[in-house]
MDTraj code that builds the backbone (N, CA, C; nanometers):
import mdtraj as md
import numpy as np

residues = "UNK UNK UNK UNK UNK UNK UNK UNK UNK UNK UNK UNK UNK UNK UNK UNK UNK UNK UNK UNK UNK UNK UNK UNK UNK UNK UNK UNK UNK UNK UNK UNK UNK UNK UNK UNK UNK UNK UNK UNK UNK UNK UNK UNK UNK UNK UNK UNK UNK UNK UNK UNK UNK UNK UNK UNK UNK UNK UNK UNK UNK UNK UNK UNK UNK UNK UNK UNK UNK UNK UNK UNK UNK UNK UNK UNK UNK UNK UNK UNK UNK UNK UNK UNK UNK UNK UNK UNK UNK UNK UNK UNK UNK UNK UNK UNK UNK UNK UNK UNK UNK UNK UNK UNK UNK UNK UNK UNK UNK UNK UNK UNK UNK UNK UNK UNK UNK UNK UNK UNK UNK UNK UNK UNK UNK UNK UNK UNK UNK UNK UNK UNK UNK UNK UNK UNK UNK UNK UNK UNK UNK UNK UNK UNK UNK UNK UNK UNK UNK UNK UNK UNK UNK UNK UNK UNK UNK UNK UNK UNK UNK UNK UNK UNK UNK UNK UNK UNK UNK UNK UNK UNK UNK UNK UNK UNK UNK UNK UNK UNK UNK UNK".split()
xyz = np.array([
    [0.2796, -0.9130, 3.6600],
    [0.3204, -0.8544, 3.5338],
    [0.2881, -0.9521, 3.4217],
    [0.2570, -0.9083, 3.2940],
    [0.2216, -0.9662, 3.2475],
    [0.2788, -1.0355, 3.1204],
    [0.3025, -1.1801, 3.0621],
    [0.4129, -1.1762, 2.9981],
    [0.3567, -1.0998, 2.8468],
    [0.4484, -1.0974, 2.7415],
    [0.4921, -1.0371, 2.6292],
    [0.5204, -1.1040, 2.5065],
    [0.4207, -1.0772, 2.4033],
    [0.4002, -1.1959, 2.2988],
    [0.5788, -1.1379, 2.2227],
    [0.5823, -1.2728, 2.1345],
    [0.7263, -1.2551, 2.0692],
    [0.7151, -1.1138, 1.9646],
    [0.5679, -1.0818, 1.9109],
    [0.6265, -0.9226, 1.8192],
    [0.5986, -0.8135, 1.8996],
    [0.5681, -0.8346, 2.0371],
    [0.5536, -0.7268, 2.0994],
    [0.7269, -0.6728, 2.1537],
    [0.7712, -0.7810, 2.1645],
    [0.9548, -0.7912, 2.1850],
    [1.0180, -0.7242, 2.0612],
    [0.9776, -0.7102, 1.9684],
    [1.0810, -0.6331, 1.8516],
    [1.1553, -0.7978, 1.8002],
    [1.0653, -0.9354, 1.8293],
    [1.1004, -1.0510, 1.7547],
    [0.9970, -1.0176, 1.5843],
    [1.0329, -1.0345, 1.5137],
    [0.9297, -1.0454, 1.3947],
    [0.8445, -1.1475, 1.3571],
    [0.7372, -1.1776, 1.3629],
    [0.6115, -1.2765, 1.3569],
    [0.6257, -1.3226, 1.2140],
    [0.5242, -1.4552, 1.2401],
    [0.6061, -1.5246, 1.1250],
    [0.5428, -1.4983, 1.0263],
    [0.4220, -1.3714, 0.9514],
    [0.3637, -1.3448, 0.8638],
    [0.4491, -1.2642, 0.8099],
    [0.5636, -1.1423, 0.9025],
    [0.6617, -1.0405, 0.8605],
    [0.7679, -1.1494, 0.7854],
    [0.8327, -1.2331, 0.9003],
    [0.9122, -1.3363, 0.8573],
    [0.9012, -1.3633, 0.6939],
    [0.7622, -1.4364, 0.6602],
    [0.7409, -1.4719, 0.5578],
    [0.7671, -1.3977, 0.4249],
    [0.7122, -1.2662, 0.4375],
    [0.6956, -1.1982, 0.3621],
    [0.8516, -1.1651, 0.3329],
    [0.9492, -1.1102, 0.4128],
    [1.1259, -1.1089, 0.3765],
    [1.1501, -1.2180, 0.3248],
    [1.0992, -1.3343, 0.3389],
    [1.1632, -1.4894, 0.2778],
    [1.0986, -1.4623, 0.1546],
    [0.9618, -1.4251, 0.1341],
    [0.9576, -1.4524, -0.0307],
    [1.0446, -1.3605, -0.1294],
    [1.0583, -1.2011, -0.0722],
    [1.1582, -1.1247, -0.1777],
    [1.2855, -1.1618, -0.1513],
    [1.3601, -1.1957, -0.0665],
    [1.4702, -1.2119, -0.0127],
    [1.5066, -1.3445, -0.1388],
    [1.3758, -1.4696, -0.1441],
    [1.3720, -1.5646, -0.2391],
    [1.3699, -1.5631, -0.4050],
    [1.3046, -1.4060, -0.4434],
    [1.2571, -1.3118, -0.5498],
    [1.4352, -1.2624, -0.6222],
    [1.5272, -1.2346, -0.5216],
    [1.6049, -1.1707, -0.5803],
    [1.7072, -1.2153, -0.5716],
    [1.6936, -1.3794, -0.4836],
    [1.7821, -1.5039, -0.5177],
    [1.7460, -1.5750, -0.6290],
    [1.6651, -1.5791, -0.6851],
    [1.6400, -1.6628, -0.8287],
    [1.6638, -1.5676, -0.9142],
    [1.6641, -1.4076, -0.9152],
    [1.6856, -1.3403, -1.0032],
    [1.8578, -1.3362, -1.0419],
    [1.9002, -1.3567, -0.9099],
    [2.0623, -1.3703, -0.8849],
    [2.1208, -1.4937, -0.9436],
    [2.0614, -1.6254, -0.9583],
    [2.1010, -1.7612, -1.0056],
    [2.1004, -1.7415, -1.1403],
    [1.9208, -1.6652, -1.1869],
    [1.9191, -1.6740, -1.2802],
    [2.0320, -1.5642, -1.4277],
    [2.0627, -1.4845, -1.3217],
    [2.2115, -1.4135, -1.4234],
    [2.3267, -1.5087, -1.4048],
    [2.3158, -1.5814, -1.3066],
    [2.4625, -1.6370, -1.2958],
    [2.4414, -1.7650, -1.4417],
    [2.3232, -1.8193, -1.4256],
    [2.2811, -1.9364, -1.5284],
    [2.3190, -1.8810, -1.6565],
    [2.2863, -1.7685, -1.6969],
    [2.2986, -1.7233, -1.8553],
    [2.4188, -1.6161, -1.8600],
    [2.5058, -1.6008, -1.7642],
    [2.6407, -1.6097, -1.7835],
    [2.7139, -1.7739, -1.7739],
    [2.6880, -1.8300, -1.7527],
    [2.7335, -1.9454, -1.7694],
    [2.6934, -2.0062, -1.9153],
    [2.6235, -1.9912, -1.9199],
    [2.5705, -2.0124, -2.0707],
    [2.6111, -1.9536, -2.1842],
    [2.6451, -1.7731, -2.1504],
    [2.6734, -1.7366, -2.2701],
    [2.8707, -1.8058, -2.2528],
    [2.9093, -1.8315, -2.1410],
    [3.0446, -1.8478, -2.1488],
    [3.0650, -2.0133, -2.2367],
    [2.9675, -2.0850, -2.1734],
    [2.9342, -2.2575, -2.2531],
    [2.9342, -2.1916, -2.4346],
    [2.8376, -2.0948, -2.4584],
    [2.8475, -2.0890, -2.6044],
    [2.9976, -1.9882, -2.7111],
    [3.0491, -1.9683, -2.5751],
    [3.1801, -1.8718, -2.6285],
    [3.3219, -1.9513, -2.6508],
    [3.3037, -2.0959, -2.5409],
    [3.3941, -2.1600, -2.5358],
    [3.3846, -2.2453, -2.6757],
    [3.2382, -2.2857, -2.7140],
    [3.1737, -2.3915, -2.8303],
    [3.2378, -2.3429, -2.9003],
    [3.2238, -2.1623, -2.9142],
    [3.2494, -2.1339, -3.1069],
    [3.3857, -2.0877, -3.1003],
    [3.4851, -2.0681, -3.0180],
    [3.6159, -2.0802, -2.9380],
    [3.6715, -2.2172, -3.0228],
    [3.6328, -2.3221, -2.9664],
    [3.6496, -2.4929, -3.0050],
    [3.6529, -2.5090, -3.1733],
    [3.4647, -2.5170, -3.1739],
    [3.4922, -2.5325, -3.2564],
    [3.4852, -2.4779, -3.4122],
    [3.4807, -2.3317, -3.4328],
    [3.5346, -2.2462, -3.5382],
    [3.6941, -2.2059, -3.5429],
    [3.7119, -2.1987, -3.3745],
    [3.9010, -2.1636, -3.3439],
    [3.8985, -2.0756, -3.3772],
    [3.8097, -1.9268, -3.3902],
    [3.8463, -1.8172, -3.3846],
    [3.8384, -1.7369, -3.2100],
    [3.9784, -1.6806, -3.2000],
    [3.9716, -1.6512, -3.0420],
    [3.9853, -1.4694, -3.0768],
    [3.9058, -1.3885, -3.0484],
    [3.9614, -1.2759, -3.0721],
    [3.8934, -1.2102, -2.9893],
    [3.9173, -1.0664, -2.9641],
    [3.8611, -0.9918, -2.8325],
    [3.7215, -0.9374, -2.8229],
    [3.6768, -0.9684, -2.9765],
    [3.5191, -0.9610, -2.9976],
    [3.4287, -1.0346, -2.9280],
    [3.4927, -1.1246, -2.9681],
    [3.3806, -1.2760, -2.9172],
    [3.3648, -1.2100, -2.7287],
    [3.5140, -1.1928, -2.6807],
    [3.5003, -1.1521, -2.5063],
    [3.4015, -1.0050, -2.4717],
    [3.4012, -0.8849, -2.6146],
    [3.2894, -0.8076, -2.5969],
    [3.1618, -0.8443, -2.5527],
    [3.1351, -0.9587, -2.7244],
    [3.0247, -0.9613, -2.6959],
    [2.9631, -1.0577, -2.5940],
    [3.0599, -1.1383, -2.5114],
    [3.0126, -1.2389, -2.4022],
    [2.9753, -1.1189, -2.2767],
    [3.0462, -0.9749, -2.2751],
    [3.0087, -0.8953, -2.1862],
    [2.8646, -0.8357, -2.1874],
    [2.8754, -0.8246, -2.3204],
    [2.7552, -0.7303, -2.3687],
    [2.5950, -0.8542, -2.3644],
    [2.6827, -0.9522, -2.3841],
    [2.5499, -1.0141, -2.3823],
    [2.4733, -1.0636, -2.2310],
    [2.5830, -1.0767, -2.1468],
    [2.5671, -1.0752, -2.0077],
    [2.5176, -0.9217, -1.9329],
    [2.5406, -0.8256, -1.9867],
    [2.4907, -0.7187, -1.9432],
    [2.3136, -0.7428, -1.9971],
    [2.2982, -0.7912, -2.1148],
    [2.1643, -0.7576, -2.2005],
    [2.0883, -0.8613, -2.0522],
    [2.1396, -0.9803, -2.0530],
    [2.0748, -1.0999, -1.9529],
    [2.0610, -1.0409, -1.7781],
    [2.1249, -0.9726, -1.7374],
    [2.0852, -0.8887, -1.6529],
    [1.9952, -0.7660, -1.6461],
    [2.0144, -0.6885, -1.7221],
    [1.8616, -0.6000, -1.7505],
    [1.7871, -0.6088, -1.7983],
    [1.7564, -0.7654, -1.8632],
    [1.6283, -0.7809, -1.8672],
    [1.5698, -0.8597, -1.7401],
    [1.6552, -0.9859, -1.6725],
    [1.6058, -1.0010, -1.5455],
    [1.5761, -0.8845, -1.4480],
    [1.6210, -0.7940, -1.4302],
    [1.5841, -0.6491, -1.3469],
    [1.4932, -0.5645, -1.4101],
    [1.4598, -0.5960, -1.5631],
    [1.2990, -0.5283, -1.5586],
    [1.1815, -0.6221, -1.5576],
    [1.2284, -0.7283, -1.5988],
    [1.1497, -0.8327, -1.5132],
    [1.1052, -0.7905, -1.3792],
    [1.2265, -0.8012, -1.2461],
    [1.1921, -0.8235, -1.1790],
    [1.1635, -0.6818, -1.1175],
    [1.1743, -0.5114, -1.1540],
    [1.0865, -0.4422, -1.1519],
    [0.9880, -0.4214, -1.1449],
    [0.9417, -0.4694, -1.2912],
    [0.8250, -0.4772, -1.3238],
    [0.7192, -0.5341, -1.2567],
    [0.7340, -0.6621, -1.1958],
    [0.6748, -0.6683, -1.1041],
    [0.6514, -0.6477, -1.0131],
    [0.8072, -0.5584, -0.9419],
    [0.7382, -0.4822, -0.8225],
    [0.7031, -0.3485, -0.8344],
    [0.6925, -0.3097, -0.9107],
    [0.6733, -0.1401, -0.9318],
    [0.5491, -0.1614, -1.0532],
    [0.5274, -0.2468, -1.0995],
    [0.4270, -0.2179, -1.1711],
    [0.2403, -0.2203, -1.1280],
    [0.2307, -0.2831, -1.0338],
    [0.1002, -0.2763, -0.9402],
    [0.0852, -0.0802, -0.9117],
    [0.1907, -0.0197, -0.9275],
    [0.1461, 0.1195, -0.8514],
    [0.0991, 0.1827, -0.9722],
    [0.1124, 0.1905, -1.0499],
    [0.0509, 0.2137, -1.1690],
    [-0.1191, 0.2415, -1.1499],
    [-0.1570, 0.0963, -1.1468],
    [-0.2926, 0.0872, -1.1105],
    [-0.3260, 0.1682, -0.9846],
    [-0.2527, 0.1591, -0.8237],
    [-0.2817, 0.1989, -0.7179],
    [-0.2724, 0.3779, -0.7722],
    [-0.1832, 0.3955, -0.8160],
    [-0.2204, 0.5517, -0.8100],
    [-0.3219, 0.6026, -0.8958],
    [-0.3775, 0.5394, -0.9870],
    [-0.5024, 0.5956, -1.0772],
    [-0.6292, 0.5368, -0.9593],
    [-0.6132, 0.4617, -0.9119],
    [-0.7522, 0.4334, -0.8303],
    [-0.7225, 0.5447, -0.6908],
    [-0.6158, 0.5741, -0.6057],
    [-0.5796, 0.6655, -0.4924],
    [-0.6833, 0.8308, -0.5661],
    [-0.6290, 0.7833, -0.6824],
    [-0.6542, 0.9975, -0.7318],
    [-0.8252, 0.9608, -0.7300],
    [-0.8926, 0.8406, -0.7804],
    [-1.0269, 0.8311, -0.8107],
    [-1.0874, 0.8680, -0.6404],
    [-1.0477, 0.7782, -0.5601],
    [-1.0361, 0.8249, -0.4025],
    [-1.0165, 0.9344, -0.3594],
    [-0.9205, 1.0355, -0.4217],
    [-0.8520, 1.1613, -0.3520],
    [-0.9890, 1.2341, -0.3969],
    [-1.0729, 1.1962, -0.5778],
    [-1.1719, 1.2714, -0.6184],
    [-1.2805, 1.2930, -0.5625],
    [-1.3243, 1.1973, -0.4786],
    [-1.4705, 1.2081, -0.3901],
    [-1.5215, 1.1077, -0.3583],
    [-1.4784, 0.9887, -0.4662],
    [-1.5443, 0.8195, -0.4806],
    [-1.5082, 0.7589, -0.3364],
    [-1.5242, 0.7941, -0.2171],
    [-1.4640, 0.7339, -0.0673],
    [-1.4932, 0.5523, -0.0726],
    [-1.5778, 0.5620, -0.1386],
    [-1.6409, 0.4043, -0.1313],
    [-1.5607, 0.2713, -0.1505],
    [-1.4654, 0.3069, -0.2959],
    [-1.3413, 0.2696, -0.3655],
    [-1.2776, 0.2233, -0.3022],
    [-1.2344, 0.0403, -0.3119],
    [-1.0930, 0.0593, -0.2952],
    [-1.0153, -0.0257, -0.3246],
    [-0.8763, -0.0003, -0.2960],
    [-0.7939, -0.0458, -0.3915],
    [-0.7174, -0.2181, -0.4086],
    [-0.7359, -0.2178, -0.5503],
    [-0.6920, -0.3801, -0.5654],
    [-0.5913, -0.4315, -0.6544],
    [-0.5229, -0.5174, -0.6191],
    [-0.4006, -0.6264, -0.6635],
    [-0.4176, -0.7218, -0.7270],
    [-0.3401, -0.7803, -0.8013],
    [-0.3507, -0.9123, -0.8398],
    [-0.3064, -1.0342, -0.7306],
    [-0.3230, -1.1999, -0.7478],
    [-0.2729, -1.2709, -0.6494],
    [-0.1320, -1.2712, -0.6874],
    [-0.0857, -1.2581, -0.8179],
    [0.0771, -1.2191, -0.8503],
    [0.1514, -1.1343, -0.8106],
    [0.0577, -1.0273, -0.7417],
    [0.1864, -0.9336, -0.6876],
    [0.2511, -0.9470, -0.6254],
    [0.3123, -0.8766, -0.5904],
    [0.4293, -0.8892, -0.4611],
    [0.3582, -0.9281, -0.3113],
    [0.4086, -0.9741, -0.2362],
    [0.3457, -0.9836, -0.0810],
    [0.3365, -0.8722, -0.0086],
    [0.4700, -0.7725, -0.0468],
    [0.4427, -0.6495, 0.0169],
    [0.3511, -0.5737, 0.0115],
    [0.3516, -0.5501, -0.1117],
    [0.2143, -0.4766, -0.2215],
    [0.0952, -0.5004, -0.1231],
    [0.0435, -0.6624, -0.1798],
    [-0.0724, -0.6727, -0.1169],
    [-0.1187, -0.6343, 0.0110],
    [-0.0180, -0.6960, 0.1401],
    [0.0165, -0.6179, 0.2442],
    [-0.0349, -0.5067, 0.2505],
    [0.0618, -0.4061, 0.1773],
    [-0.0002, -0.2405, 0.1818],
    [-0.0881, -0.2306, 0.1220],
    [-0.1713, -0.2693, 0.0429],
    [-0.3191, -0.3062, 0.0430],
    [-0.4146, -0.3102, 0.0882],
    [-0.4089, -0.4010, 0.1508],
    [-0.4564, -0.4466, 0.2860],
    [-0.4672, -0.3753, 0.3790],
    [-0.3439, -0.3116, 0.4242],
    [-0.3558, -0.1766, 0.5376],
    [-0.4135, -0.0497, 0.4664],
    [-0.3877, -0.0443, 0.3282],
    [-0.4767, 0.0952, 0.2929],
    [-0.6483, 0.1233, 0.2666],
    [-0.6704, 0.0139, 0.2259],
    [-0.8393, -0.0645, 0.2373],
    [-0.8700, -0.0345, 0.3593],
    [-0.8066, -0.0969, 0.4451],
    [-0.8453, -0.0849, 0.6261],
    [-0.9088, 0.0910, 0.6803],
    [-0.8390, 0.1209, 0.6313],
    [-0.7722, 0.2456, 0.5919],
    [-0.8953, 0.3583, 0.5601],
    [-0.8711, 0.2973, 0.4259],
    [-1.0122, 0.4065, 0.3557],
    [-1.1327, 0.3735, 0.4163],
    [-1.1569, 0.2640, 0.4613],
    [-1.2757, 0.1656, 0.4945],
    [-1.3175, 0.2663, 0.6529],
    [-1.2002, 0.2816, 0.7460],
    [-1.2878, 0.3838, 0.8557],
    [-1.2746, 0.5037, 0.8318],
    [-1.1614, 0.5481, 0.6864],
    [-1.1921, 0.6933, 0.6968],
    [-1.3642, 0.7356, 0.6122],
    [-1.4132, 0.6484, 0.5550],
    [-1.5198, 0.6303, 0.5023],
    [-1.6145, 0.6219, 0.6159],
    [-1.5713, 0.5736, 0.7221],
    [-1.7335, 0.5640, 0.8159],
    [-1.7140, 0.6815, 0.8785],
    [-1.5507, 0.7567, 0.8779],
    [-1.5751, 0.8617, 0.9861],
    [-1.6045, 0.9848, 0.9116],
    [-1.6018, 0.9973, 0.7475],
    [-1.6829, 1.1006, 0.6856],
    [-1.8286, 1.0947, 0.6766],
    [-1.8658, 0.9367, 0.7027],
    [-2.0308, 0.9209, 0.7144],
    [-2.0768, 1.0093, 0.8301],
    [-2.0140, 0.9173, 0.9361],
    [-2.0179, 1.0037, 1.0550],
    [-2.0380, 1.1529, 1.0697],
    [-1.9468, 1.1905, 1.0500],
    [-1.8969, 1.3541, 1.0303],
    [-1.9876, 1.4087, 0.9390],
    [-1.9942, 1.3590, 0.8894],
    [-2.1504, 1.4401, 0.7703],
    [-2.3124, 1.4046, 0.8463],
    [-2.3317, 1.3113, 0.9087],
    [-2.4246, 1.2845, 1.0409],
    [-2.4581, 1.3891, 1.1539],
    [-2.3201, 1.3952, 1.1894],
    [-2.2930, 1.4990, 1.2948],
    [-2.3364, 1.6404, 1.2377],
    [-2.2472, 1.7028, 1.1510],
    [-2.2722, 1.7986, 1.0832],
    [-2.4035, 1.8565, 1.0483],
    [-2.4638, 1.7631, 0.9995],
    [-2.6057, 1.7985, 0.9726],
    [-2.7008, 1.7710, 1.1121],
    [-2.6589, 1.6936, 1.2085],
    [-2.7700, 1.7294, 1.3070],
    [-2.7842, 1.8424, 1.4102],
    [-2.5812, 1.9118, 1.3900],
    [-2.5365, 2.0306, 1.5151],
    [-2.6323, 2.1342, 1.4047],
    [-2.6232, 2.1412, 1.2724],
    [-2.7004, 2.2669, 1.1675],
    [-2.8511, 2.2580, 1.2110],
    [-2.9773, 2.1456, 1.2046],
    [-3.0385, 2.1354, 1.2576],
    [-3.0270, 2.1641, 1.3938],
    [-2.9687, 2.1388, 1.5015],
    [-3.0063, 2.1819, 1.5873],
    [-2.9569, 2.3127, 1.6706],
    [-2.8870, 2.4233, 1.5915],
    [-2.8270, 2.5261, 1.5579],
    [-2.9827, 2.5981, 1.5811],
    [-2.9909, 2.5638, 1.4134],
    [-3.1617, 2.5884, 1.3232],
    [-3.2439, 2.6288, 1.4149],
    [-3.2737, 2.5195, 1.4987],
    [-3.3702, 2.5387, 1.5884],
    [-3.3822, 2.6137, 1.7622],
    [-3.2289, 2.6025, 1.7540],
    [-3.2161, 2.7260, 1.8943],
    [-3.2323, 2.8406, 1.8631],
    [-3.1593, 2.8745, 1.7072],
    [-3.2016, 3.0103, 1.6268],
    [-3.3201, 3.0428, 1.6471],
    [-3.4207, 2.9617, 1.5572],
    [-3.5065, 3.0409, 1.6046],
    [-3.5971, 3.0528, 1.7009],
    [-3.5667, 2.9553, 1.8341],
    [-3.5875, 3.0036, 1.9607],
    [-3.5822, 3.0907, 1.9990],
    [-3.4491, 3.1448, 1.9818],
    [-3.4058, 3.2647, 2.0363],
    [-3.4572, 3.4044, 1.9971],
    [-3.5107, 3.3684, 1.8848],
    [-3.5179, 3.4846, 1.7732],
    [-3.7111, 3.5070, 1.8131],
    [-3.7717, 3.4099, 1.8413],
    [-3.8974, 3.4207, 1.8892],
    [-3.9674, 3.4375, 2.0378],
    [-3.8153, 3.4374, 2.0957],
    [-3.7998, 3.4176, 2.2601],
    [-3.8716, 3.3523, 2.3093],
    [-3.9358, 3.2520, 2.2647],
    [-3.9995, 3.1264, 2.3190],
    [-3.9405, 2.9948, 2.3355],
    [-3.8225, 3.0542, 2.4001],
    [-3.7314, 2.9276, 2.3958],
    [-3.6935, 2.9250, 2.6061],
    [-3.7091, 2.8034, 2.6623],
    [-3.6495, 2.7768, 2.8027],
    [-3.5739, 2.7900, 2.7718],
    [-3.4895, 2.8467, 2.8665],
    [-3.3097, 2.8141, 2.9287],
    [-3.2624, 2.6817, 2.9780],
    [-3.3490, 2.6298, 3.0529],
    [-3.3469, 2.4758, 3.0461],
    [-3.3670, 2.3782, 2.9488],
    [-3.4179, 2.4302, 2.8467],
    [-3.4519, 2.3096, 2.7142],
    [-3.2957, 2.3541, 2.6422],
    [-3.2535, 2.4859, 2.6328],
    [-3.1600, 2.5478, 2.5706],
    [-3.0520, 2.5011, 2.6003],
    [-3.0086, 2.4937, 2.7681],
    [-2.8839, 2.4380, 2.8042],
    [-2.8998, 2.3028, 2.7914],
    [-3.0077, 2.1926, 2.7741],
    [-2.9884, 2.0969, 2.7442],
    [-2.9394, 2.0445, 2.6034],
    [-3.0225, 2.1121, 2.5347],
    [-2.9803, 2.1221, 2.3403],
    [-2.8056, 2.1285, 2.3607],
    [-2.7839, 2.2172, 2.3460],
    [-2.6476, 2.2786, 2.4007],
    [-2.5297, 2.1561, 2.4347],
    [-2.5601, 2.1233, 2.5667],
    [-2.4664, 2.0109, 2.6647],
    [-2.5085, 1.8640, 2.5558],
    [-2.5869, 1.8355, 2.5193],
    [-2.6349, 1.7695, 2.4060],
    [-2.5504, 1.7103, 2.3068],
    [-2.5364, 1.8517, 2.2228],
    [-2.4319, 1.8360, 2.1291],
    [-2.3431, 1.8574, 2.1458],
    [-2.2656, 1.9318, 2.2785],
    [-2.1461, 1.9021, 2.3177],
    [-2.0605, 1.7562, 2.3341],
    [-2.1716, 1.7042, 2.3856],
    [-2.1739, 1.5491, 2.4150],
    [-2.1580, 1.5094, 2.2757],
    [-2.2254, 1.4957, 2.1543],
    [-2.1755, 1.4035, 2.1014],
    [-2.0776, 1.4749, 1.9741],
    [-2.0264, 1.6214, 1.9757],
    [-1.8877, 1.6395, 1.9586],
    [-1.7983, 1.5588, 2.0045],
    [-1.7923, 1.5884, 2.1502],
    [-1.6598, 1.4914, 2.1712],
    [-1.6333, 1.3382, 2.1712],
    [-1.7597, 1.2868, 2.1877],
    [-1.7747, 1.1459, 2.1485],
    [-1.7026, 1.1300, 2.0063],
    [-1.7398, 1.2277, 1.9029],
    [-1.6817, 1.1902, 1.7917],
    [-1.5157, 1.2220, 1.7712],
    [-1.5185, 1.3426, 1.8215],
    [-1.3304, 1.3910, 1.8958],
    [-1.2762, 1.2477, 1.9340],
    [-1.3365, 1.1602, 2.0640],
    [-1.2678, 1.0965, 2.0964],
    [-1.2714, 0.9402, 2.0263],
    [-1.3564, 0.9235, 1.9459],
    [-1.3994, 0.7843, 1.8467],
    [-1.2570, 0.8100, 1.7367],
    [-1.2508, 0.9223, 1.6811],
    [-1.1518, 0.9240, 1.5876],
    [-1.0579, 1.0434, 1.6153],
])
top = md.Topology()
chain = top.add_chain()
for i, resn in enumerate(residues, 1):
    res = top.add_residue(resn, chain, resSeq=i)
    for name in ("N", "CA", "C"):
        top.add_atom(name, md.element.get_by_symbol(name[0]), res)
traj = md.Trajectory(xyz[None], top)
């Protein structure tokens, strides 16, 4: 029997690994970084607290309000960078969906790891569904040609039964070759 690599076990390899450590890392600095500028706006509430000595329930509004503002902008920050790459991916997918098979699709080195990732697998992607429409348009046009030409065998009755069943078993053959390739 044979042994069993660690991601074949349902262990996660250390490229998956990686990739959870960098967002997992993405939305711990996003997390410090609200805690930092609540701390900050509280450092500048205590200052004008000190030293103006006005204490009133405004000043505690606006330490809320301003801690709310310091959180949604870190979260379209950090949106933005992950949701903003699809932007691009879906205007290049529709250029793809249009006929352009050749196309394909690209990231910056700033994006996300995931992103690129799915990238990566969708390139892969288009890249053999591209050889198997080459293919398939190969095929296509040689079963029409050779359709073409049993036609008008048949039609001139100068056609063997033996050349015929070979034509025939022929392109049966490389139907399913292509059935079973993709």
């Amino acid at each position: 029997m044979s042994k069993k690599n660690k991601s074949e076990v349902g262990k996660p390899s250390r490229h998956k690994s990686f990739a959870a450590r960098e967002l997992q890392l993405s939305i711990a600095v996003l997390a410090v970084l609200a805690l930092l500028g609540g701390l900050v706006l509280q450092s500048v509430s205590k200052a004008l607290t000190s030293h103006f000595g006005f204490a009133t329930p405004v000043l505690g509004i606006l330490l809320i309000v301003g801690y709310i503002a310091i959180v949604a902008l870190l979260a379209l920050f950090f949106a933005h960078r992950l949701v903003g790459p699809f932007r691009r991916l879906e205007f290049e997918m529709k250029k793809i969906s249009d006929g352009e098979y050749d196309r394909r699709l690209t990231v910056r080195n700033k994006d996300d790891l995931h992103i690129r990732n799915f990238v990566a697998y969708a390139n892969t992607f288009l890249s053999e569904f591209e050889a198997m429409s080459k293919e398939y348009n190969s095929l296509s046009a040689l079963s029409m040609t050779k359709l073409k030409e049993i036609r008008e065998g048949l039609e001139s009755e100068n056609i063997d039964c033996a050349e015929l069943k070979e034509e025939i078993v022929s392109l049966e053959g490389r139907l399913h070759e292509f059935k079973e390739k993709w």
